[in-house]
N, C-alpha and C positions, 0 to 999 in steps of 0.2 A: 621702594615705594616711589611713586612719579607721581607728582602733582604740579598742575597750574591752570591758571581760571583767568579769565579774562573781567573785569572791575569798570564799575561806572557805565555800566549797559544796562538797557530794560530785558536783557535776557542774560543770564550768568550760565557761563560753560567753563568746567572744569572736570577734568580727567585725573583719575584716582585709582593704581590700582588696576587696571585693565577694565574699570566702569567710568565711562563719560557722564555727566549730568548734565543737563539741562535745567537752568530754573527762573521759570519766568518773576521778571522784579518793577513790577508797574501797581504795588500795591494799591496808589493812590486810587486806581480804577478799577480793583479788583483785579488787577492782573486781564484785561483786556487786552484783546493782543490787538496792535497798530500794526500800520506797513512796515514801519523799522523793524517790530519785534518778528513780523513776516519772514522778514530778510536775514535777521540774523538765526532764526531756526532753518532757515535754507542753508546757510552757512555752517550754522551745526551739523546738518545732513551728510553736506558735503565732508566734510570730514571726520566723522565717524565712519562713510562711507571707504576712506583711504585709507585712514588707519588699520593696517592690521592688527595691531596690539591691544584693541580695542574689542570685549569680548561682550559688553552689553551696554542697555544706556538707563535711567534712573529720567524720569520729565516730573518737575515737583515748580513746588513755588514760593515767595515769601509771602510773608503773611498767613493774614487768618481766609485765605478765601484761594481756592486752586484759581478760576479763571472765570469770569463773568460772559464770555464770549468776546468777537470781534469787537474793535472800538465802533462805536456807535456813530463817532463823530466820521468816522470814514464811511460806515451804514448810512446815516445822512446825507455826505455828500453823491454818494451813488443814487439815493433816490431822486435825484433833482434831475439827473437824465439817464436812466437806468438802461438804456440801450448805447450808451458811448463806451468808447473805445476804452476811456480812462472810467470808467464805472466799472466793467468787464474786469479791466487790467487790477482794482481793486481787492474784489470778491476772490479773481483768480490767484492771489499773491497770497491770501490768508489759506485758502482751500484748499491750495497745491501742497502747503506745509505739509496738511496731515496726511494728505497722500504719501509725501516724502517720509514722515515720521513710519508709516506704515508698512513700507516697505526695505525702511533698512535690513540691511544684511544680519546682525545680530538682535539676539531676545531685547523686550522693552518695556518696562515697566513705569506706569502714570502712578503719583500719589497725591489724593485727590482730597484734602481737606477746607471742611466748609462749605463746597460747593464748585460743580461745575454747570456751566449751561450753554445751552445754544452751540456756537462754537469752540466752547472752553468743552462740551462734553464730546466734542466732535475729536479735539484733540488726546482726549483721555481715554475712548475708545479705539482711537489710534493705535496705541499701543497694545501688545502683547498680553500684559496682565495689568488689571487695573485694581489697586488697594485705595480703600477707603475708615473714613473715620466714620465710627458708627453712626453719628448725626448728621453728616455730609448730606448736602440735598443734589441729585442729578434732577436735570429739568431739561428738556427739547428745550421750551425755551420761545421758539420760533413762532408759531401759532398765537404765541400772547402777546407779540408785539405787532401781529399783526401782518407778518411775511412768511410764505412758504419756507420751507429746511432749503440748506445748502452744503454743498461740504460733503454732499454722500450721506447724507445724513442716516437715512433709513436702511441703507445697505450698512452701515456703521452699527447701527442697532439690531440687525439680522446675523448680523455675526454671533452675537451670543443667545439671543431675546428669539421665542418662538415668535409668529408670525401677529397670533393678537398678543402678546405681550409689548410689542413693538407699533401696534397700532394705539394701547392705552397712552403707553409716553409719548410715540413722537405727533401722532393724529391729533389725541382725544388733551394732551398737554399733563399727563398726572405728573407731578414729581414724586418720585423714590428718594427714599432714605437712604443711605451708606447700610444699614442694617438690611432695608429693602432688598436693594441691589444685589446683595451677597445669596440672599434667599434666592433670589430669581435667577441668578448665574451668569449677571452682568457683572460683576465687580467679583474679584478672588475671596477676598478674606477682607474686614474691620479690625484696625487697630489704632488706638489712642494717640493723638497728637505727637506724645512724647513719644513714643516707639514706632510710628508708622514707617520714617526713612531709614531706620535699620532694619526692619523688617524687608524692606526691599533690598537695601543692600543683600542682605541675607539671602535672598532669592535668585542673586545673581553671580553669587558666589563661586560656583565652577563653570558658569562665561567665564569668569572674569579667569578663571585660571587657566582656562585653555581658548580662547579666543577664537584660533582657527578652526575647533572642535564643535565650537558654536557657532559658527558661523555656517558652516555644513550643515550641522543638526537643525539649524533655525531653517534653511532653503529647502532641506526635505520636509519640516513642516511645510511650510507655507504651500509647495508642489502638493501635498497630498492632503490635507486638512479643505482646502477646497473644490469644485470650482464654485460660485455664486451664479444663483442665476443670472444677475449683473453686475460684470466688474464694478469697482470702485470707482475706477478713475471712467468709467460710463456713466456710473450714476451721478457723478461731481456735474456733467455733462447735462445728462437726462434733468438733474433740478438747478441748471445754470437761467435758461429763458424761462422759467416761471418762475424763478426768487427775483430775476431781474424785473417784470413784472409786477411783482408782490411789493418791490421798493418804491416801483414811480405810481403804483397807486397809494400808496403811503405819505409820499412826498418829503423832501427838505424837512418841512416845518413838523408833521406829525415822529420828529425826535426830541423834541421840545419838552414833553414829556414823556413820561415811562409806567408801565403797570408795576401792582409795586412787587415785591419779591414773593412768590411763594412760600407756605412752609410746609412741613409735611406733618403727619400725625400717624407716624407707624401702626398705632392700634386698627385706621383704618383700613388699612390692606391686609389683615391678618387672614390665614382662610385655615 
């Protein structure tokens, strides 16, 4: 067994076993991802990407809440001149993660309790296979603060979601359940707090023993499970000048405050 983790970071990486983790640690904010936490899942990438020994990866979080989306206070600062260099440089440093996440060479698995949204769902779609806890709320997100999606947003939701299933959440703003999700074929399976990160383990269980096996097997997925009618890293592109847009009419000061959280009421989506 090999293990070691890296300590005192707003992102904890540690290798186990032939599974890498990721686990975002910025509770105070919901786990909103900053340019630090940005940089240090680039860094992640980077080295799951070199490792061979490395046969999958597990992206989780502390706390009660997976990831709130981007820090807001970085959202803010880009609306104040949403066409500069350093607003661009911004949005592209959180954006590029999930492309990065999306692309690794081995299978990957998001476990998503409490909640993800905006760019916390961007990241969790990211991945491979997405588990959730049956109350979890997925939200776009975007719409209700008042900015277009970013991040690939809709190509991210077109990966599993038919085409109006993907217009209800990410267009029209509904949030899904974790029970939701799983009905609709956005998320794998729901499972209970306490057993949701063995569950993934679980899942990753012959990555993690043959590495180089999956790593094959993951790259002929990915070759034949597609093409989209718009790459990802186009669509990041295609909704970069109208989020940027959606900020500076927004401005600085309209982060001040916040709409409040959604909740969901599973009974209403039942058909």
């Amino acid at each position: 067994m090999t293990s070691h983790a890296d300590v005192q970071a707003p992102v904890q990486v540690a290798v186990t076993d032939g599974v890498a983790h990721l686990t975002l640690d910025n509770p105070g904010r919901k786990n909103a991802i900053s340019l630090g936490m940005a940089r240090l899942i680039e860094e992640f990438c980077v080295r799951v990407e070199d490792d061979e020994s490395i046969g999958g990866v597990v992206i989780d979080a502390v706390g009660d809440y997976f990831c709130s989306g981007a820090d807001t206070r970085d959202l803010a600062a880009s609306s104040s001149d949403p066409a500069s260099t350093e607003a661009l440089r911004r949005t592209s440093a959180v954006y590029d993660t999930f492309v990065r996440i999306g692309s690794l060479p081995v299978p990957t698995v998001s476990v998503v309790v409490g909640g993800a949204v905006g760019a916390g769902l961007n990241l969790a779609l990211a991945t491979d296979v997405l588990l959730v806890t049956p109350d979890a709320v997925l939200d776009s997100g975007f719409l209700a603060r008042g900015i277009h999606p970013g991040g690939g947003h809709y190509s991210l939701l077109g990966r599993t979601l038919n085409r109006q299933q993907a217009m209800v959440l990410g267009v029209l703003g509904v949030p899904l359940s974790g029970t939701e999700a799983v009905r609709l074929g956005l998320a794998w399976n729901t499972y209970p707090d306490s057993t949701i990160r063995t569950e993934a383990a679980a899942l990753l269980k012959l990555a993690a023993r043959d590495p180089d096996l999956a790593r094959r097997a993951k790259r002929s997925a990915d070759l034949e499970l597609g093409p989209h009618a718009t790459t990802w890293p186009a669509a990041v592109e295609l909704e970069r000048g109208v989020q940027m847009w959606s900020l500076g009419r927004k401005s600085e000061s309209g982060w001040k405050t916040h709409p409040p959280r959604p909740t969901v009421d599973a009974s209403a989506h039942t058909h």
